[in-house]
C-alpha positions in Angstrom: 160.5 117.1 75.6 159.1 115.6 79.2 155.9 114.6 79.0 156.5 113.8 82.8 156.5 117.4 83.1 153.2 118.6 81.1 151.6 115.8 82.8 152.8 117.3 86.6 152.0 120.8 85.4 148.1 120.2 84.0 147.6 118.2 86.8 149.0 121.0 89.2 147.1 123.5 87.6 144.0 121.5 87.7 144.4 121.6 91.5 145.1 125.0 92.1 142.7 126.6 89.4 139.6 127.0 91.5 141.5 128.4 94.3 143.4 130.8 92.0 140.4 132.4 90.0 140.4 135.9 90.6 144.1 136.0 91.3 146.3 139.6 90.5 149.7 139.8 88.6 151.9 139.1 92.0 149.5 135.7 92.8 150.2 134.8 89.4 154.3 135.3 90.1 153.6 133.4 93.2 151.8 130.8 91.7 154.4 130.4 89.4 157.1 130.0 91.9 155.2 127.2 94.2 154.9 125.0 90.8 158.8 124.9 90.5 158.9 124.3 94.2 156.5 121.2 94.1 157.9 120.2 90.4 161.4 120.1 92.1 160.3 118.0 95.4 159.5 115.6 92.5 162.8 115.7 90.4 160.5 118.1 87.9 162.8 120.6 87.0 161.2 124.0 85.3 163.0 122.9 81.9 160.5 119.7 81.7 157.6 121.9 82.5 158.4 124.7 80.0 159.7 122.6 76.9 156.2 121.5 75.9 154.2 124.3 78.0 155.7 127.3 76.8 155.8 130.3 80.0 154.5 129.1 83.0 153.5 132.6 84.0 151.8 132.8 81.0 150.2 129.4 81.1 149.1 130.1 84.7 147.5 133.6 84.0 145.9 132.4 80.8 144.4 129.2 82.4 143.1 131.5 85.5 141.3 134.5 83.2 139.9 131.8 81.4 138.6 129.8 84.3 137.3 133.5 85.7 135.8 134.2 82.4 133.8 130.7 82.2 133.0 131.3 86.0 131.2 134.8 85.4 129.7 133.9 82.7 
């Protein structure tokens, strides 16, 4: 379990949350593939982030309807 890895990914989503709120299926995808990419510029590899995350995808879309949700609302 990496706790490096949850850390990078919360603090990575935090970042890109606000500009991801509204975002469709194939953002979400894309989203997904630029965390890997900046988790493995830092020696992150997906393994870390998924262990204690769960899906990234998942994660990502979750995080983003919710922040949409609380937004509207």
């Amino acid at each position: 379990m990496s706790t490096r890895g949850t850390n990078f990914f919360h603090q990575w989503l935090t970042n890109i949350l606000p500009k991801a709120v509204g975002a469709d299926v194939i953002s979400v995808a894309e989203l997904t593939q630029k965390l890997f990419a900046d988790a493995k510029a830092l020696g992150i590899s997906s393994t870390e982030i998924e262990e204690e995350t769960g899906s990234a995808y998942e994660t990502i879309l979750d995080a983003i309807v919710h922040h949409d949700a609380g937004a509207a609302g």
